[in-house]
Biopython code that builds the backbone (N, CA, C, O; Angstrom):
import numpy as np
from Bio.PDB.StructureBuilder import StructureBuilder

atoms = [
    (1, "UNK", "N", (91.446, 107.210, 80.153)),
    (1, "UNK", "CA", (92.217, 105.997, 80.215)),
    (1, "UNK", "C", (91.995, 105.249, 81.531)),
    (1, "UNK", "O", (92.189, 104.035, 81.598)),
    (2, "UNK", "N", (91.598, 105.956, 82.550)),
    (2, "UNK", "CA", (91.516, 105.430, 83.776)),
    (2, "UNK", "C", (90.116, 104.810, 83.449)),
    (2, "UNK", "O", (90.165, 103.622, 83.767)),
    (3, "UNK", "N", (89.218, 105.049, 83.078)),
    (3, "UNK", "CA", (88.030, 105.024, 83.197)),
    (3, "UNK", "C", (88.143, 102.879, 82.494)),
    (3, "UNK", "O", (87.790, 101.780, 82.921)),
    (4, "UNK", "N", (88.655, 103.285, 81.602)),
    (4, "UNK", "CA", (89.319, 101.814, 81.250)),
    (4, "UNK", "C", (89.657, 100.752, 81.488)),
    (4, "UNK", "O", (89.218, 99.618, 81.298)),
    (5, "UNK", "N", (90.933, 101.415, 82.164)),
    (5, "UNK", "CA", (91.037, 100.194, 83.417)),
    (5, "UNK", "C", (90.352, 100.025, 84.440)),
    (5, "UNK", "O", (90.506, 99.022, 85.136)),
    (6, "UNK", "N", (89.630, 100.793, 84.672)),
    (6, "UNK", "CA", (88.545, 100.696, 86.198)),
    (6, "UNK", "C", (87.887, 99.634, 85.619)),
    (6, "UNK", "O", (87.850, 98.620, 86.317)),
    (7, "UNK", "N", (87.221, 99.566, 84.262)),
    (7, "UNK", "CA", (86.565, 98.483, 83.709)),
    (7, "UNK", "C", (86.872, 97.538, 83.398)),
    (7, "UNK", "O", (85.957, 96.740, 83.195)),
    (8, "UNK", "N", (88.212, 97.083, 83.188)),
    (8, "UNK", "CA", (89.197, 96.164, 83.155)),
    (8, "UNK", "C", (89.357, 95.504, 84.329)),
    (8, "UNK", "O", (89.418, 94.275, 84.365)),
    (9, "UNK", "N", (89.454, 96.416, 85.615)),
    (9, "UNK", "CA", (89.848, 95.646, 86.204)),
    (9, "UNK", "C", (88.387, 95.259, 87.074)),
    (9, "UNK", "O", (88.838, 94.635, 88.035)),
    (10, "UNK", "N", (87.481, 95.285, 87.174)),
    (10, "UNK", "CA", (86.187, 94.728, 87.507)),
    (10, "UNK", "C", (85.228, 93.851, 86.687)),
    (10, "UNK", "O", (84.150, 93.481, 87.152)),
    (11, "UNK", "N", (85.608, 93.563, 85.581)),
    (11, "UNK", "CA", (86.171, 92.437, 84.750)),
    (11, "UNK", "C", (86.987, 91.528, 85.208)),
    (11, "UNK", "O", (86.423, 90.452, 85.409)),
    (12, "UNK", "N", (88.133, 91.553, 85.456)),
    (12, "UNK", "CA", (89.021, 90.972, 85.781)),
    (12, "UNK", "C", (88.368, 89.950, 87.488)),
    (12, "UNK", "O", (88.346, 88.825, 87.988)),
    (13, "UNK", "N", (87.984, 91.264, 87.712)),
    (13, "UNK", "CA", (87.992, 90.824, 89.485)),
    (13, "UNK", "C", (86.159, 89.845, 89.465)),
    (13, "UNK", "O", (85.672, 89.162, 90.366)),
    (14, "UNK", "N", (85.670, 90.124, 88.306)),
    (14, "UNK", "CA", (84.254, 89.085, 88.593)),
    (14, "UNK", "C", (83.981, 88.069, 88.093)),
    (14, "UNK", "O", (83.118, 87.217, 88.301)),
    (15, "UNK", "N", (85.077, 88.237, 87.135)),
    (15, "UNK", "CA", (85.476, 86.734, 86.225)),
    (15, "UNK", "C", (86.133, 85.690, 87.014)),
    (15, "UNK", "O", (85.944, 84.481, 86.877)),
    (16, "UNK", "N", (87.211, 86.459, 88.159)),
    (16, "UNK", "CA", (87.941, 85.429, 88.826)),
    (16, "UNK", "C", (87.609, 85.168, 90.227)),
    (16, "UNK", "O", (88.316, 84.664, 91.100)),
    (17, "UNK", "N", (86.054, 85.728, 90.303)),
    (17, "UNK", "CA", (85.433, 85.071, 91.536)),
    (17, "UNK", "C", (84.614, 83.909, 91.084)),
    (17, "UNK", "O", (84.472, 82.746, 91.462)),
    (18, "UNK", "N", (84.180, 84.581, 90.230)),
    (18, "UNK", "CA", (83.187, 83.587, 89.251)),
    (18, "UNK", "C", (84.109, 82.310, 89.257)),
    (18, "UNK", "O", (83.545, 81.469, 89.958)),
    (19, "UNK", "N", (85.045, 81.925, 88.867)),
    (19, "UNK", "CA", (85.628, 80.479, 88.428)),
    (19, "UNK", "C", (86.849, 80.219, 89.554)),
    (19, "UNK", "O", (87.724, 79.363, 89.415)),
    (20, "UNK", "N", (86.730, 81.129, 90.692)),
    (20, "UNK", "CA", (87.179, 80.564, 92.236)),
    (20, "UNK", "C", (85.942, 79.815, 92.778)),
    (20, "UNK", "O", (86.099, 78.677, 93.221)),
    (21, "UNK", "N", (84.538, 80.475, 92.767)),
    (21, "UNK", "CA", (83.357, 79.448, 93.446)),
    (21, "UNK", "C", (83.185, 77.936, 92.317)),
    (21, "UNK", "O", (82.504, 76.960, 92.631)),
    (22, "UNK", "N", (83.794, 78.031, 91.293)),
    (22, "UNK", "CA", (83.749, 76.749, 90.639)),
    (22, "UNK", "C", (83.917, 75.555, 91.539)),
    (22, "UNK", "O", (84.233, 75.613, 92.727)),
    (23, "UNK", "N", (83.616, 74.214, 90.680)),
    (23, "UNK", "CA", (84.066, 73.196, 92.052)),
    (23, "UNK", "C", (85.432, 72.440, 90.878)),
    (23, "UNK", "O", (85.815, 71.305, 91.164)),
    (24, "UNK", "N", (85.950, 73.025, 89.853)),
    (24, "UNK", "CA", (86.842, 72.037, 89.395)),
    (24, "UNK", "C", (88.455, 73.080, 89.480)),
    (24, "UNK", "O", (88.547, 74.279, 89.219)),
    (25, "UNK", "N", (89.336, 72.332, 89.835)),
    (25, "UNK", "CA", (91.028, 72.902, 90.600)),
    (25, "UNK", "C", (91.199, 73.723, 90.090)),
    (25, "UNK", "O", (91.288, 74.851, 90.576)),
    (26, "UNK", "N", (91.366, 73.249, 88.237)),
    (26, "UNK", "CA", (92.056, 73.807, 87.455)),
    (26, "UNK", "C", (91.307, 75.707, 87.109)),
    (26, "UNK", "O", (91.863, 76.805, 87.152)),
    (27, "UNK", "N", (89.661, 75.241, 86.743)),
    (27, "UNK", "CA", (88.969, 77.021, 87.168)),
    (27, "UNK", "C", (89.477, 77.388, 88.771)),
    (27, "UNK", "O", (89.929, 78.530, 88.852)),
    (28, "UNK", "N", (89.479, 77.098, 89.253)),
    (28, "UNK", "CA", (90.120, 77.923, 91.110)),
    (28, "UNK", "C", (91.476, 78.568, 90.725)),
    (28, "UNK", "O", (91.677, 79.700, 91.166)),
    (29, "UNK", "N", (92.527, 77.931, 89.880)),
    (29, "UNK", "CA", (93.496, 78.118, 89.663)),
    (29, "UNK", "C", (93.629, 79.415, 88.854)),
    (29, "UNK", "O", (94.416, 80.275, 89.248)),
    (30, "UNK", "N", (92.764, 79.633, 87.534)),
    (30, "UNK", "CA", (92.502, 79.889, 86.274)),
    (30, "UNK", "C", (92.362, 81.520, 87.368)),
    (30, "UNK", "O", (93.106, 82.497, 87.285)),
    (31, "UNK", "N", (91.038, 81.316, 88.430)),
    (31, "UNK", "CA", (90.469, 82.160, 89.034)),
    (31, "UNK", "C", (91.386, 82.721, 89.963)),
    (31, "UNK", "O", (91.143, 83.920, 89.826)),
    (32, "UNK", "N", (92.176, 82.646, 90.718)),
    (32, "UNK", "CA", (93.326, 83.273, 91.407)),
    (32, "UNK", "C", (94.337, 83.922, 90.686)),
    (32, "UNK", "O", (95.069, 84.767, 91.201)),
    (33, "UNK", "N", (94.447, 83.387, 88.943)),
    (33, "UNK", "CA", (95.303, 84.552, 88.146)),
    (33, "UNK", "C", (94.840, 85.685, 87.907)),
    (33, "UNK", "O", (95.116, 86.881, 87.811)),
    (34, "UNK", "N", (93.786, 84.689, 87.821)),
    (34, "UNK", "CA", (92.832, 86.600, 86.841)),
    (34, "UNK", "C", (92.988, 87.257, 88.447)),
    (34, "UNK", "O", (93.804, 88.178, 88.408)),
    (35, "UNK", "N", (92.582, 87.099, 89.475)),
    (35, "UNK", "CA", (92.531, 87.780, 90.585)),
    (35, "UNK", "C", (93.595, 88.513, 90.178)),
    (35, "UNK", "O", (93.406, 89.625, 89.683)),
    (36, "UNK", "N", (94.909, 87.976, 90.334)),
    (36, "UNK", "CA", (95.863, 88.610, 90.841)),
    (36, "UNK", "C", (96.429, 89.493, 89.936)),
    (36, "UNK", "O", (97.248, 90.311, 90.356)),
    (37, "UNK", "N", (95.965, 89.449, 88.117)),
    (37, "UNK", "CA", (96.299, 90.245, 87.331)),
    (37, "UNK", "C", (94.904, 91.179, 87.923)),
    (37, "UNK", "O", (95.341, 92.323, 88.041)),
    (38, "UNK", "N", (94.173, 91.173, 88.129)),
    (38, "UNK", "CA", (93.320, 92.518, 88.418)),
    (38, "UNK", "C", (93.781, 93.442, 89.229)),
    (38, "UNK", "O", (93.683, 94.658, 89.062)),
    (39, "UNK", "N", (94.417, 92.743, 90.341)),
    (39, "UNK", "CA", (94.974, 93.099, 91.213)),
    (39, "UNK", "C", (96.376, 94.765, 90.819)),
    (39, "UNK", "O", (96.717, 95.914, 91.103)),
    (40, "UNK", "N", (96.633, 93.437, 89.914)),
    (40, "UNK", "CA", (97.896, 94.594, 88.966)),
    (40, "UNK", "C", (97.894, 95.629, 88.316)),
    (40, "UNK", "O", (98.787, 96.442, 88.077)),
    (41, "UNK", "N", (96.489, 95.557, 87.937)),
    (41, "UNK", "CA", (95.935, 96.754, 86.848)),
    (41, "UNK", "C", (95.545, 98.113, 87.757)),
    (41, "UNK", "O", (95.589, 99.309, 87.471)),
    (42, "UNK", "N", (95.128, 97.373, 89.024)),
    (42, "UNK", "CA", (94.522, 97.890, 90.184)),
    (42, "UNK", "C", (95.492, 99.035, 90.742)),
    (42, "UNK", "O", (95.209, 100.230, 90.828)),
    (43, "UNK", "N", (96.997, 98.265, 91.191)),
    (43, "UNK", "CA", (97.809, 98.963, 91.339)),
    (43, "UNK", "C", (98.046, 100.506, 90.975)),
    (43, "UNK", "O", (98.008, 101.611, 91.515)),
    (44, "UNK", "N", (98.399, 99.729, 89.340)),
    (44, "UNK", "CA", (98.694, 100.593, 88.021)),
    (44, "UNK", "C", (98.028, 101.875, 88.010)),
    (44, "UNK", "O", (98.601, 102.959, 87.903)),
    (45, "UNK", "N", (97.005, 101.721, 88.107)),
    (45, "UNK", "CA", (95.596, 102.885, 88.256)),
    (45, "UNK", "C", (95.755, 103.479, 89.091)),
    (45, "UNK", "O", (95.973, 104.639, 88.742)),
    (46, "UNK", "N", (95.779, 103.328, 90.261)),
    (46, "UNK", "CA", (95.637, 103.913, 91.558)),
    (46, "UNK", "C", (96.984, 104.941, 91.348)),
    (46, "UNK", "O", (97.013, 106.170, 91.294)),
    (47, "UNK", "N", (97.916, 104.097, 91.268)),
    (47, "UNK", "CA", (98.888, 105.067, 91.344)),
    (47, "UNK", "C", (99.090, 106.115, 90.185)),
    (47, "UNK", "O", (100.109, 106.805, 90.201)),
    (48, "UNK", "N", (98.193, 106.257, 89.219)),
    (48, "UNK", "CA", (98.260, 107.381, 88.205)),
    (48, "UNK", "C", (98.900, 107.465, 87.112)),
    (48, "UNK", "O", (100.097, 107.655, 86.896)),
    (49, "UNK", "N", (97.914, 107.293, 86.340)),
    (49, "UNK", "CA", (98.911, 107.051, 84.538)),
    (49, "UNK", "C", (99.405, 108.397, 84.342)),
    (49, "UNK", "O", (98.631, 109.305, 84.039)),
    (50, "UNK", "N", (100.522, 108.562, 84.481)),
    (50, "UNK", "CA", (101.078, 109.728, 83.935)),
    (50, "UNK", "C", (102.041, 109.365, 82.971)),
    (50, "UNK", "O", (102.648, 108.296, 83.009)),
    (51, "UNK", "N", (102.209, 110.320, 82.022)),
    (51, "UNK", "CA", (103.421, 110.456, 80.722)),
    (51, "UNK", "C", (104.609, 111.270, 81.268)),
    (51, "UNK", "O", (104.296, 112.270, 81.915)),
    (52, "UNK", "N", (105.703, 111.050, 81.140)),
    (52, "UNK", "CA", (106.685, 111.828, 81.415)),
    (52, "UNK", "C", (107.944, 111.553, 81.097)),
    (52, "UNK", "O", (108.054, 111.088, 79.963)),
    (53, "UNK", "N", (109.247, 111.711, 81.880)),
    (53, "UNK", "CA", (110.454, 111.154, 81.644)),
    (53, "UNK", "C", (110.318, 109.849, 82.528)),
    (53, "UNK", "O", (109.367, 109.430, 83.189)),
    (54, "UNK", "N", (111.640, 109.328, 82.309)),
    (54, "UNK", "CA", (112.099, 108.288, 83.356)),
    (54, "UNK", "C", (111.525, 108.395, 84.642)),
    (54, "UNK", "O", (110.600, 109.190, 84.807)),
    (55, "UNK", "N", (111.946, 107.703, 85.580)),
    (55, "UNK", "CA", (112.050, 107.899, 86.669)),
    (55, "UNK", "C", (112.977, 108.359, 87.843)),
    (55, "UNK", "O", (112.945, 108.528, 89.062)),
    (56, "UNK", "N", (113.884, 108.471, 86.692)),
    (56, "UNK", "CA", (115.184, 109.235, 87.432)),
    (56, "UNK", "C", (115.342, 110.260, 87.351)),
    (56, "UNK", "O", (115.255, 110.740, 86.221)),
    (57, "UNK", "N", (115.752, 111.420, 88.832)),
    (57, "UNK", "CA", (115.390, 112.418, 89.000)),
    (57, "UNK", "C", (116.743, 112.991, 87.841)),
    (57, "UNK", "O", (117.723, 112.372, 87.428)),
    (58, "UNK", "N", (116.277, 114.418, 87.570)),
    (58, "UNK", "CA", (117.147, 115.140, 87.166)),
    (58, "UNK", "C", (116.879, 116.803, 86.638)),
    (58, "UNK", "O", (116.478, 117.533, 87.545)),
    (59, "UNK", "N", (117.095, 117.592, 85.018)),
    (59, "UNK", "CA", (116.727, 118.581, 84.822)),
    (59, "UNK", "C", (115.009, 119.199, 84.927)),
    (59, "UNK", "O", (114.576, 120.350, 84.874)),
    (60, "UNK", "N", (114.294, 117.833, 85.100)),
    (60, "UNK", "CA", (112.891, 117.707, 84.523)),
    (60, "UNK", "C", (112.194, 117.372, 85.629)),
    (60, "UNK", "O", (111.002, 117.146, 85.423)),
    (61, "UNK", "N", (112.606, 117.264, 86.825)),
    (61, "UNK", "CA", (112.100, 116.467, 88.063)),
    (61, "UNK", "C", (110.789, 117.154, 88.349)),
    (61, "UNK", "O", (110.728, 117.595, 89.496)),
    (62, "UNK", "N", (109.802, 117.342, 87.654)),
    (62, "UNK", "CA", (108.261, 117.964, 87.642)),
    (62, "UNK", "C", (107.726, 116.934, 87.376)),
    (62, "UNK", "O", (106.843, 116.607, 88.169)),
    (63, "UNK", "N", (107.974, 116.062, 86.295)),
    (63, "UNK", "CA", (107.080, 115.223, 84.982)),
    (63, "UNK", "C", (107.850, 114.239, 85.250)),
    (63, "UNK", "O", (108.182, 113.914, 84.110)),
    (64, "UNK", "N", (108.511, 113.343, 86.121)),
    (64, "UNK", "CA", (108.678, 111.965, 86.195)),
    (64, "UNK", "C", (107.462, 111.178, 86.825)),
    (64, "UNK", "O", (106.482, 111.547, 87.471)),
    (65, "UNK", "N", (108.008, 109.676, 86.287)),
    (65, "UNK", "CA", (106.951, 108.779, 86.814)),
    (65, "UNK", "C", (107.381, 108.247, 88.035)),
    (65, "UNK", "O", (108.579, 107.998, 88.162)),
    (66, "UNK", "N", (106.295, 107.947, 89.321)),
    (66, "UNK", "CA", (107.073, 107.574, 90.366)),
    (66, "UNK", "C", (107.556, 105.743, 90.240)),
    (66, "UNK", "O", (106.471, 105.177, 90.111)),
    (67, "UNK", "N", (108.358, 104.966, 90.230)),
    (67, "UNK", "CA", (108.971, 103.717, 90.011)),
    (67, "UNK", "C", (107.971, 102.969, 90.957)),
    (67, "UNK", "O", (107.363, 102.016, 90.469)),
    (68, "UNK", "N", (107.719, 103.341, 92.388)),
    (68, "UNK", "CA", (107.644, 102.281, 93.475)),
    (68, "UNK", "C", (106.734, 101.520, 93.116)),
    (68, "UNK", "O", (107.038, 100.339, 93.280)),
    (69, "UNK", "N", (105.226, 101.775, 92.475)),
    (69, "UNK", "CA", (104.056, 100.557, 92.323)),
    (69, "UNK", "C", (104.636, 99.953, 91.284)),
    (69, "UNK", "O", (104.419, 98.742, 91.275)),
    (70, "UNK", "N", (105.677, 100.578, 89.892)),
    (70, "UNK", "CA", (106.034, 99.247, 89.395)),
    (70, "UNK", "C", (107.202, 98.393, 90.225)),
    (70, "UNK", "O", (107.159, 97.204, 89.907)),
    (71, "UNK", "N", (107.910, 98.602, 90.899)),
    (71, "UNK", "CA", (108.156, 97.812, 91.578)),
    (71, "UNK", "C", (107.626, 96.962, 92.005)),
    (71, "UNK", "O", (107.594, 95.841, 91.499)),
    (72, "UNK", "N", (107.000, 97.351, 93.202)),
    (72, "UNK", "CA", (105.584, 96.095, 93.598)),
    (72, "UNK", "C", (104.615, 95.400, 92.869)),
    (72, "UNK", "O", (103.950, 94.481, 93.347)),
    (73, "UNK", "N", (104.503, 95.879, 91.547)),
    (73, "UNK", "CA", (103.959, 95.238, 90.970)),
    (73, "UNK", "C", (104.618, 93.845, 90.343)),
    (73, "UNK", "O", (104.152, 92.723, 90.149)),
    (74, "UNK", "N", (106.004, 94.483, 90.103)),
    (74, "UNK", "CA", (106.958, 93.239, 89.471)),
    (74, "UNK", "C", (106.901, 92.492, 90.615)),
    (74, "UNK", "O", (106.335, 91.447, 90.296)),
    (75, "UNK", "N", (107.237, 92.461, 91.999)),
    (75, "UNK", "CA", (107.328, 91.363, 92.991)),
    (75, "UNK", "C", (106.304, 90.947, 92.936)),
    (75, "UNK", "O", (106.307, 89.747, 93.211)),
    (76, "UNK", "N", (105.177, 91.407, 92.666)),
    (76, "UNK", "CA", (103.786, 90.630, 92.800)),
    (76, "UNK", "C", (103.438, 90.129, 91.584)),
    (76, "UNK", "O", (102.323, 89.679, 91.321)),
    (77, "UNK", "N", (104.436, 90.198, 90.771)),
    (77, "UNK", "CA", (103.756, 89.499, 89.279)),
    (77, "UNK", "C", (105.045, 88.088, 89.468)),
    (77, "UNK", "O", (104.893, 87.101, 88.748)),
    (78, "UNK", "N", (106.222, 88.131, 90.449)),
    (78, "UNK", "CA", (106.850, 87.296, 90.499)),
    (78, "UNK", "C", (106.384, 86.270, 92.108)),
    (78, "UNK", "O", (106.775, 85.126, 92.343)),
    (79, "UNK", "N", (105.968, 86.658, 92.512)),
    (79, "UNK", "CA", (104.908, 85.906, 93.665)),
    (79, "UNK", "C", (104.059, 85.121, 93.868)),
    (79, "UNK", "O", (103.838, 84.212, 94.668)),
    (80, "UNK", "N", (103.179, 85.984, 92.304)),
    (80, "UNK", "CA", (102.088, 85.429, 92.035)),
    (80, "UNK", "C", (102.273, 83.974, 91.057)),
    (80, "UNK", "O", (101.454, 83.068, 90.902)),
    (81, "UNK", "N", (103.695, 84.122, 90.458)),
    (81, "UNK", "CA", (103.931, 83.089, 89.564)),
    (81, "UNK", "C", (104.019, 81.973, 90.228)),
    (81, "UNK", "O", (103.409, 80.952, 89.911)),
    (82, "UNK", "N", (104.870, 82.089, 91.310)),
    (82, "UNK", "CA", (105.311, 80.994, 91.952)),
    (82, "UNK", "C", (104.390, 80.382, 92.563)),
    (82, "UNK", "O", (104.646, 79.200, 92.793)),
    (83, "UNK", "N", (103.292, 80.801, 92.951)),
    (83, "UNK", "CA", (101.793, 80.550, 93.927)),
    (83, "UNK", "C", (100.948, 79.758, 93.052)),
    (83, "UNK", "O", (100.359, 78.736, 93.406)),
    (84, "UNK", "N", (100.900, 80.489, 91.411)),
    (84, "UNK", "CA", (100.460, 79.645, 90.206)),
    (84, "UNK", "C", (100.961, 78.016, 90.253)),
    (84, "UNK", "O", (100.316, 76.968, 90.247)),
    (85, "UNK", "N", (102.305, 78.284, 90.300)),
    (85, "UNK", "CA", (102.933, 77.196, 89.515)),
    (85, "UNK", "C", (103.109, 76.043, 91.007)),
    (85, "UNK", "O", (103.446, 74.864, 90.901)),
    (86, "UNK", "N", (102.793, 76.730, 92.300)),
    (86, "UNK", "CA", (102.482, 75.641, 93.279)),
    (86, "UNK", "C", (101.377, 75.044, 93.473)),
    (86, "UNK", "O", (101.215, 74.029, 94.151)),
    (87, "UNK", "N", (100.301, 75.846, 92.692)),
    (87, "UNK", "CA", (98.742, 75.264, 92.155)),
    (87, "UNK", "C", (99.016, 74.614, 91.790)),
    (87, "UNK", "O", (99.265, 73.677, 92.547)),
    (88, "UNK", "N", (99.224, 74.430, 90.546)),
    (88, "UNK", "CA", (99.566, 73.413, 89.346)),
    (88, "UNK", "C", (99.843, 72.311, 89.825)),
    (88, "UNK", "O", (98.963, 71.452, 89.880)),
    (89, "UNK", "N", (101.265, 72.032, 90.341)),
    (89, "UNK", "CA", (101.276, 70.897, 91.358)),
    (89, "UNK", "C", (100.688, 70.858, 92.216)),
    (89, "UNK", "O", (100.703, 69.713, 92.668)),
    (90, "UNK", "N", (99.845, 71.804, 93.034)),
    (90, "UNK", "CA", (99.111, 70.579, 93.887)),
    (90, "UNK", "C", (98.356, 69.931, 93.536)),
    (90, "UNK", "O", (98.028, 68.901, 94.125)),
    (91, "UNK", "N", (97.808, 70.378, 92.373)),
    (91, "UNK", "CA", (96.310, 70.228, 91.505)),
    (91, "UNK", "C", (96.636, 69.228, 90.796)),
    (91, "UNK", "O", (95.524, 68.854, 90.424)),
    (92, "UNK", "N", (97.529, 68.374, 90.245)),
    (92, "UNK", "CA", (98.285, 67.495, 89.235)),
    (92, "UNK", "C", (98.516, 66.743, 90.704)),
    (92, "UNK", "O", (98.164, 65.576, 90.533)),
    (93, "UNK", "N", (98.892, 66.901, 91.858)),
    (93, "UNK", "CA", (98.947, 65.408, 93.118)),
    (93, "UNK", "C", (97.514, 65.536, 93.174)),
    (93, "UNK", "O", (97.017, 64.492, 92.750)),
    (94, "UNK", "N", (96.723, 66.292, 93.484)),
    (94, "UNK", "CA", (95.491, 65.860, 94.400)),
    (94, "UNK", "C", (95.082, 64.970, 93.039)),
    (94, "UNK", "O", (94.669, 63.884, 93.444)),
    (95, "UNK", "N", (95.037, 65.035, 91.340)),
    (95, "UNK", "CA", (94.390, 64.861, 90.725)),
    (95, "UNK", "C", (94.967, 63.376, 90.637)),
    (95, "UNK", "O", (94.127, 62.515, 90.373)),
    (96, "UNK", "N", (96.287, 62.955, 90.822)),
    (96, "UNK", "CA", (97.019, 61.458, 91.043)),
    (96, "UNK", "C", (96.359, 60.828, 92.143)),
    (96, "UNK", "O", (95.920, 59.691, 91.975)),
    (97, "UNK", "N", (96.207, 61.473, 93.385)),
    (97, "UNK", "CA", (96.322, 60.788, 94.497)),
    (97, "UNK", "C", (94.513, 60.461, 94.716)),
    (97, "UNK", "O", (94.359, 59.668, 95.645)),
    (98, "UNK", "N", (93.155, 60.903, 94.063)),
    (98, "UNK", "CA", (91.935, 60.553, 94.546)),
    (98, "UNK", "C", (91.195, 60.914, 93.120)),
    (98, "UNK", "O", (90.000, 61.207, 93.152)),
    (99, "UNK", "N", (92.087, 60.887, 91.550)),
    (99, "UNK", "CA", (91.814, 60.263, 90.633)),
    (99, "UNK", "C", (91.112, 61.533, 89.650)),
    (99, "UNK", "O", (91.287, 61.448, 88.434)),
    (100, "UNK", "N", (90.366, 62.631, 90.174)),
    (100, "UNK", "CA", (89.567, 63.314, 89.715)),
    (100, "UNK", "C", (90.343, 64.828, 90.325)),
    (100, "UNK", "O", (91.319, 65.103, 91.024)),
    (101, "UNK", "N", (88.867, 65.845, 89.328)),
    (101, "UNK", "CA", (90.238, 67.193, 89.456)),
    (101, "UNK", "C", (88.608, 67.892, 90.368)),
    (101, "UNK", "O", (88.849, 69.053, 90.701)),
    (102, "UNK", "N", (87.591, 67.593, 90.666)),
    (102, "UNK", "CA", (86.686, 68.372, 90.784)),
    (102, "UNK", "C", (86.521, 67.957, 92.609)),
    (102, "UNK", "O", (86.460, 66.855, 93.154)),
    (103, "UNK", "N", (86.486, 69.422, 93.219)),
    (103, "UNK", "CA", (86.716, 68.937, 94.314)),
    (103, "UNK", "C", (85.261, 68.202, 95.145)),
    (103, "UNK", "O", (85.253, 68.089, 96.371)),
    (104, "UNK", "N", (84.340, 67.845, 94.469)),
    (104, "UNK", "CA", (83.509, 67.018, 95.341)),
    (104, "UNK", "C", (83.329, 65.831, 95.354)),
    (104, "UNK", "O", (82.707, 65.337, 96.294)),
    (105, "UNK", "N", (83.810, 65.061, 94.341)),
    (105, "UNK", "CA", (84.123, 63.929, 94.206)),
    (105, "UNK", "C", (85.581, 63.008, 94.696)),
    (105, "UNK", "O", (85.977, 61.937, 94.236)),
    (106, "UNK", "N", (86.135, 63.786, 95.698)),
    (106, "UNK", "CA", (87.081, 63.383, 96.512)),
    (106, "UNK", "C", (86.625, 62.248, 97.166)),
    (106, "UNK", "O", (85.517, 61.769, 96.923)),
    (107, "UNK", "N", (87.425, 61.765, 98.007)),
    (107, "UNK", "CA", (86.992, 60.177, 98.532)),
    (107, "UNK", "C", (87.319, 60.640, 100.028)),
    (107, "UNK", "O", (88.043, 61.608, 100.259)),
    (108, "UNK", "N", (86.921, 60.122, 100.690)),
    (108, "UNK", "CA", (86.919, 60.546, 102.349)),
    (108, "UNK", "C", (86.495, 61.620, 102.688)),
    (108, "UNK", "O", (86.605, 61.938, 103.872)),
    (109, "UNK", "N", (85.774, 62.662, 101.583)),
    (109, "UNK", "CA", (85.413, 64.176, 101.980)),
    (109, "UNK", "C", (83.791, 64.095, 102.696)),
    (109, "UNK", "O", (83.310, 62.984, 102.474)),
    (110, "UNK", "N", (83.108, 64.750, 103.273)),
    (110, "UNK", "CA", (81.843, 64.841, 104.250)),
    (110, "UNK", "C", (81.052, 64.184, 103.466)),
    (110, "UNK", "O", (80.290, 63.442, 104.085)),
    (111, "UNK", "N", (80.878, 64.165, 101.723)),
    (111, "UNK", "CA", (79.525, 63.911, 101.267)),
    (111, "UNK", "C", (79.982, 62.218, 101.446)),
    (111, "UNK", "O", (79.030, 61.452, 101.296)),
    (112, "UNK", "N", (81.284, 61.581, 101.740)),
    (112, "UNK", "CA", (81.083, 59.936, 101.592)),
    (112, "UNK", "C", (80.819, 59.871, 103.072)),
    (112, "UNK", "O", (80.017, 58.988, 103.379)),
    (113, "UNK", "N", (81.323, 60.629, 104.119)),
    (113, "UNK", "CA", (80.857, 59.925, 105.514)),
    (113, "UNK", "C", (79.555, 59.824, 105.387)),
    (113, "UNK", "O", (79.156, 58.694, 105.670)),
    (114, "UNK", "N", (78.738, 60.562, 105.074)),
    (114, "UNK", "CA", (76.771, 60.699, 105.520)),
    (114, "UNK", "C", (76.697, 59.279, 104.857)),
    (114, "UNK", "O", (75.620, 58.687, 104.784)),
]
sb = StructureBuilder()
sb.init_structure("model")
sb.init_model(0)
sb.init_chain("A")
sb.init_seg("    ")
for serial, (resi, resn, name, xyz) in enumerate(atoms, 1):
    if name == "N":
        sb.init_residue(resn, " ", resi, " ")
    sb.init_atom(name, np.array(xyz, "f"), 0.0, 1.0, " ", f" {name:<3s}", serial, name[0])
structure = sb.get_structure()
């Protein structure tokens, strides 16, 4: 199962470099999710798929799962939202304010000074 997500998540992580070097907002954007879900899977893995009870200690305290990476994972799946959704808007002003979504066709950027 690990072997899985290892492949999942290097997938994840070359797809969303791939369409971060893009030059249009919305792939950069697209490309920082997938990052950050790779990121998650990444977690997940590392810290060890195990089957067991809860996570609350008790008669069985051999075979629990440890809670803390899903923890961090939930803050980072709620982090990451908000980082999304401040893309979005910036990407929706820059795309108001100089007309286009692709960043080389900006107006005042190096290729109009030359």
């Amino acid at each position: 199962m690990e072997l899985i997500l290892c492949v999942a998540v290097g997938i994840l992580f070359s797809v969303g470099v791939y369409l971060i070097l893009s030059k249009s907002l919305l792939k950069i954007i697209l490309g920082t999710s997938l990052l950050t879900h790779g990121v998650h899977l990444l977690v997940m893995t590392m810290a060890g798929l195990k089957r067991g009870a809860s996570p609350i200690l008790g008669d069985n305290s051999g075979s629990y799962v440890d809670p803390l990476p899903q923890a961090l994972i939930l803050t980072s799946i709620v982090i990451s939202f908000g980082i999304t959704a401040f893309f979005f808007v910036l990407a929706y002003r820059t795309n108001q304010t100089t007309g286009t979504e692709v960043t080389d066709d900006r107006e005042g950027g190096e290729a109009a000074n030359e």
